[in-house]
N, C-alpha and C positions, 0 to 999 in steps of 0.2 A: 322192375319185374313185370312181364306180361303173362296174363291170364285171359284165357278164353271167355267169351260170352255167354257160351252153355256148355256145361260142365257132365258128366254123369257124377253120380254123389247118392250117399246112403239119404234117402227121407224118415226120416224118425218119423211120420202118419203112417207113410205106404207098408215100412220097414221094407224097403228093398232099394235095389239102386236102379234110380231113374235119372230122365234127362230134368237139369236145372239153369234155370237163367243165373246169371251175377250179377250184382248191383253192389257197388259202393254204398255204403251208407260213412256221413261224416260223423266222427266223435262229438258227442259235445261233452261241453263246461259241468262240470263237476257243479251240482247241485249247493247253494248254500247253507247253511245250518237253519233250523228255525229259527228267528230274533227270540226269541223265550226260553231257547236251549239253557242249559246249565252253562256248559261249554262258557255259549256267547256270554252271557252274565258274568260268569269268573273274567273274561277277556275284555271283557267293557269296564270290570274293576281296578282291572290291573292297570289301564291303559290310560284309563282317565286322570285327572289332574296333568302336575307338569312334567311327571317320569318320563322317562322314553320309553322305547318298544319293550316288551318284555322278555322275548329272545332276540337271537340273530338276525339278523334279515338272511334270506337266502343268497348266496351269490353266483353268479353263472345265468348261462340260456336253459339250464336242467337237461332234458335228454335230447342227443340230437335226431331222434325220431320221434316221430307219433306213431302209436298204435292204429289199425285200422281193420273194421267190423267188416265181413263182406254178407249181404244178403242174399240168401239161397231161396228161388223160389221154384217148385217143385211142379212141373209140365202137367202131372197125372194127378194130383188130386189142388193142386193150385195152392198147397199152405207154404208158409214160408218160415224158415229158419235161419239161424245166424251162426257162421264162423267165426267163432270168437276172435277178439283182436291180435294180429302179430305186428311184428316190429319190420317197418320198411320204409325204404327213403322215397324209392317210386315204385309209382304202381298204376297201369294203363294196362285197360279191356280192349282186347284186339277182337276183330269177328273170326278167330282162326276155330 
């Protein structure tokens, strides 16, 4: 999919529609639990000694897309917000 470089777009500051730059922002890695969690504690019990895993392993690649954020930044007062993530295989900023 290709997407222009500067967009017009509602600004939630301005509230109104003005001209926006785009930007990719990359996803990142799903944060880990704290080590102290409940959670991890129950799964450090279950898993220690000589048992195996405690469930299934997952199997497969999971989904054959990632999500992806685009960063809106607004010409007229300069803040910037985000398009939440959608589902796409390509995606290139053209200067159109």
């Amino acid at each position: 999919m290709r997407w222009p470089k500067t967009i017009k777009a509602l600004c939630p500051k301005c509230k109104k529609h003005t001209e926006h730059t785009v930007k990719q922002v990359k996803k990142k890695a799903r944060s880990k639990a704290h080590p102290m969690s409940q959670s991890v504690k129950r799964f450090e019990r279950k898993v220690k000694g000589y048992r195996g895993f405690p469930r299934p392993k997952p199997k497969g690649e999971g989904k054959p897309t990632k999500k992806l954020d685009l960063r809106l930044l607004c010409k007229a007062c300069k803040k910037q917000h985000i398009k939440k993530g959608f589902r796409i295989k390509k995606f290139e900023l053209t200067a159109h």
